[in-house]
N, C-alpha and C positions, 0 to 999 in steps of 0.2 A: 504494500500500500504506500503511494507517494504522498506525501500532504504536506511538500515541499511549495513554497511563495515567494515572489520576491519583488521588491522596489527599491526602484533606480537601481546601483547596479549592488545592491546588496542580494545574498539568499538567504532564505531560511529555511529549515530543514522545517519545522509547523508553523500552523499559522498564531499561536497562542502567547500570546507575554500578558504580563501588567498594566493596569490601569496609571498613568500617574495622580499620584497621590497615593496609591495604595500599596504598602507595607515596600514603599523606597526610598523614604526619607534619610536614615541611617548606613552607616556602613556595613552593620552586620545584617540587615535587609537586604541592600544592594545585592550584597556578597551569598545570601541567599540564592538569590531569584540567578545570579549570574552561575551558580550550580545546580539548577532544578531543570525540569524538562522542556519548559519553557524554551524558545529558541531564541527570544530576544528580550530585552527588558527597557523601561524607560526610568530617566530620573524624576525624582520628586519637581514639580515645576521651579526652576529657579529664581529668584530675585538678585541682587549682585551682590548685597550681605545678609548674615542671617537674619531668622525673622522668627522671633517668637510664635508669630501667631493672633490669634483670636483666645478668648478665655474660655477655662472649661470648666465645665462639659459641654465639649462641639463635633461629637460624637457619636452616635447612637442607633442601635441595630434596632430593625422594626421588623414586624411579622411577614412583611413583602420588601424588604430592602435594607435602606441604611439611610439617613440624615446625618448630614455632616454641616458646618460653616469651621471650613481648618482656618481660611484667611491667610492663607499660602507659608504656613508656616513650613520652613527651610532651612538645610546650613548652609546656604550663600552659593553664588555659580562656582569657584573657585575650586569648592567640595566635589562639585560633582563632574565638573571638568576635569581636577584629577583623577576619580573614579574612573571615566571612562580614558583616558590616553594611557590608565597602567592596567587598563581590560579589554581594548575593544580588540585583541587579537582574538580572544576565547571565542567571544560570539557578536553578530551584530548587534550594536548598542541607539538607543535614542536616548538624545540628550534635550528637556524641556525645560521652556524658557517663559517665565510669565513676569516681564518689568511691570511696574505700578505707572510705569510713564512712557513716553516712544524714546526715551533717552537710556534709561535703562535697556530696552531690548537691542537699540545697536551698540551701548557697549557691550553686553553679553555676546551679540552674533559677532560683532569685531574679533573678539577673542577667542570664542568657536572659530572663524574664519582663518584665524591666525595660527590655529592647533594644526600639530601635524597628525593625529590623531584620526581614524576613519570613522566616521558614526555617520547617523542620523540627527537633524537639528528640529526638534518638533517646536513650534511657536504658540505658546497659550492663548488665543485671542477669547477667550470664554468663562473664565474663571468668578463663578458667580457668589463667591464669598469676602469680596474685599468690603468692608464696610465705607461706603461714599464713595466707592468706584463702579462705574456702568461697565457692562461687558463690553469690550470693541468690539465682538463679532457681532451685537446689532446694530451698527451703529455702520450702517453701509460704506459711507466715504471715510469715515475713520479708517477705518479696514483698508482701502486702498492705499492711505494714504501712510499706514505702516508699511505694508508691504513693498510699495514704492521706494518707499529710504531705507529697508532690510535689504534688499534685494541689491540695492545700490554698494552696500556692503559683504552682502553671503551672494559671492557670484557662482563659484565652482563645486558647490558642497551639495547633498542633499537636502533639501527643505520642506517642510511639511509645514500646517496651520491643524492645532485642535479649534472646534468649531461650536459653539454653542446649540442647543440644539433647536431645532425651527420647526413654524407649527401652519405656515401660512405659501400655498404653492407660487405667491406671486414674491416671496423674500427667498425661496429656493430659486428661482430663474434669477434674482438678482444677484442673490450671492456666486451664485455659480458665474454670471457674466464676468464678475470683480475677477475669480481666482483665474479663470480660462486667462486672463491676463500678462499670467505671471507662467515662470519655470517651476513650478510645486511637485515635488515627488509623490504630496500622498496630501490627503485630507484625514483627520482624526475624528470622527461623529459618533456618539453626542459626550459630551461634557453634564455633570448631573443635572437634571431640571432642575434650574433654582426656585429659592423662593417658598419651598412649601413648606405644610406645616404637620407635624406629628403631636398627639396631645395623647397623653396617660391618661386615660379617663377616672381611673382609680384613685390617684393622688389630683388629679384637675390642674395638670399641670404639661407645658412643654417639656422637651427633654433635651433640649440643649441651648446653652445661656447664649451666647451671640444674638444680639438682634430679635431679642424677646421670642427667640424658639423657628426662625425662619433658616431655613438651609436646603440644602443640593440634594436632591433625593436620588440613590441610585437601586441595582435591582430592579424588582422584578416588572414593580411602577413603570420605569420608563424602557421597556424592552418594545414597545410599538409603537413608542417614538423614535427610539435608537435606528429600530426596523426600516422605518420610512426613510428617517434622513439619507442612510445608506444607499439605501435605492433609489433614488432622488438625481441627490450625488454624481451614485454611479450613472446615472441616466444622459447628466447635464453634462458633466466631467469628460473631454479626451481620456482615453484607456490609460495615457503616459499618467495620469493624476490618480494613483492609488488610493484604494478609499480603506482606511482600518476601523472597523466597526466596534464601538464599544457603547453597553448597555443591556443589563438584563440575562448576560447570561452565566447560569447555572448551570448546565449540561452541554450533553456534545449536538442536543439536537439545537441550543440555541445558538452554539457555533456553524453548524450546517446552515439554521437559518441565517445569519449575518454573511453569511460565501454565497450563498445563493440567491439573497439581495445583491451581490456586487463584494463583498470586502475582500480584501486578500489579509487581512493581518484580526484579529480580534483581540480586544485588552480587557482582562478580568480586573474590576473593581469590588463593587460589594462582595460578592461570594468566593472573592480570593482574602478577603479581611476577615472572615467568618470561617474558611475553612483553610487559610495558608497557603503554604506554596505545593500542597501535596495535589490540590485540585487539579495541578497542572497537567499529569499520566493519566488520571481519571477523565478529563476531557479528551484528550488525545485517544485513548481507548474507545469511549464513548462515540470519538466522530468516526474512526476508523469501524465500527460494528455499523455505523448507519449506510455508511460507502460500503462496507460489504454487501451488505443486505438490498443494496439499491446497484449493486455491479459500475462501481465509480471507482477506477485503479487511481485517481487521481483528483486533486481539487477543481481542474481547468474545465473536468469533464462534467462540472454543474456548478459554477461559482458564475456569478449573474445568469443564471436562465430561471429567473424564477417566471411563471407561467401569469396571466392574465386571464382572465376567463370573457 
């Protein structure tokens, strides 16, 4: 069974890594995920120095997912820059980047640019927990107008954008017109819904302090929005603009579905915080018994044919 993927000119032997944000912040995480079965991993999104965070509890596992407001708490680009130029031989690496400003993100990509290092550059435009910060990814001409002066900088290297996720088919034709613009190796969709709210009914209480209990919801909640965006995406997108599908999934049939929307890479959030990095054989297992049983020696031979009726 092949369930080998790849973008730009990296390969992966599966399609399966991490979510950023989940269980990469630290080195002995990192250094986890970079010996598990996963074939690739990403960084905790960066800023250019550390960052506490949001206060806690900004946390919190629910009966269909997880509620987070982390507020990009990190050890700084520096951290995670090292990580990857004293690892990206082992395996391909993505390295993400969430400035608070467009200043921050070109000096961060400057010095990505600058690495001799081989990775992947994922750009955060979505990150729906800073408190008094709007997402760029809705925010249309923002959006371009990062990209524009990144690009000016990260000429030669792989580049990707994480994507907030979209609920309306006339900001999917737009967004897509924006990135069809650019040399993008991949799109990243979706980033957690933000915004929602989880309440204890028991104690009559939220369950996480930031923002009087508002945060990013991932799981099982946003697995048909995750769905759509994907397929969207993949619709609007040239084939060179890889689509890595993150959202919702817990098994290997929710990986098959995210390949068969379009994605070629798939990132475990929630259900990688809840069950660790062992998920990772278990899905891999899981999607190779559904390509057996459906006679697929390979991902190519059903990754976007999802059918229309």
């Amino acid at each position: 069974m092949d369930l080998s993927t790849n973008i730009a000119n990296f390969s992966f032997k599966n399609p399966l890594m991490n979510a950023s944000g989940a269980l990469c912040t630290s080195y002995d995480e990192l250094n986890a995920l970079l010996s598990g079965s996963n074939s690739s991993l990403v960084t905790k999104s960066a800023t250019p120095l550390y960052r506490e965070g949001n206060p806690t509890p900004r946390y919190a596992e629910t009966p269909l997912g997880t509620i987070n407001s982390m507020g990009l708490a990190n050890q700084g680009f520096d951290f995670y820059l090292n990580f990857i130029e004293n690892n990206y031989h082992q395996k391909p690496l993505f390295l993400s980047i969430a400035g608070l400003c467009l200043e921050d993100n070109l000096a961060m990509a400057k010095k990505a640019h600058e690495s001799k290092a081989e990775f992947l550059l994922e750009l955060n435009l979505s990150c729906p927990n800073i408190m008094g910060k709007p997402q760029t990814g809705y925010d249309f001409q923002r959006t371009r107008e990062v990209l524009e002066q990144v690009f000016e900088i990260y000429t030669d290297k792989p580049l990707g954008v994480k994507l907030p996720p979209y609920f309306d088919m006339v900001h999917f034709e737009q967004m897509a017109e924006i990135l069809k613009q650019f040399p993008l190796s991949f799109v990243t969709c979706i980033n957690s819904i933000g915004n929602g709210l989880y309440i204890d009914a028991q104690t009559e209480s939220v369950v996480i302090k930031p923002k009087d209990g508002f945060g990013g919801l991932g799981g099982e909640y946003v697995k048909p929005t995750a769905l759509a965006n994907v397929r969207k995406f993949y619709e609007l997108l040239p084939k060179s603009i890889k689509i890595i599908g993150c959202g919702g999934i817990l098994s290997g049939k929710d990986v098959f579905e995210h390949l068969l929307c379009g994605a070629s890479m798939v990132q475990v959030g929630s259900q990688l915080m809840k069950e660790k990095n062992q998920i990772f054989s278990r899905l891999e297992k899981e999607l190779e018994e559904i390509m057996y049983k459906k006679n697929y020696s390979k991902i190519e031979d059903f990754k976007g044919n999802l059918k229309s009726l």
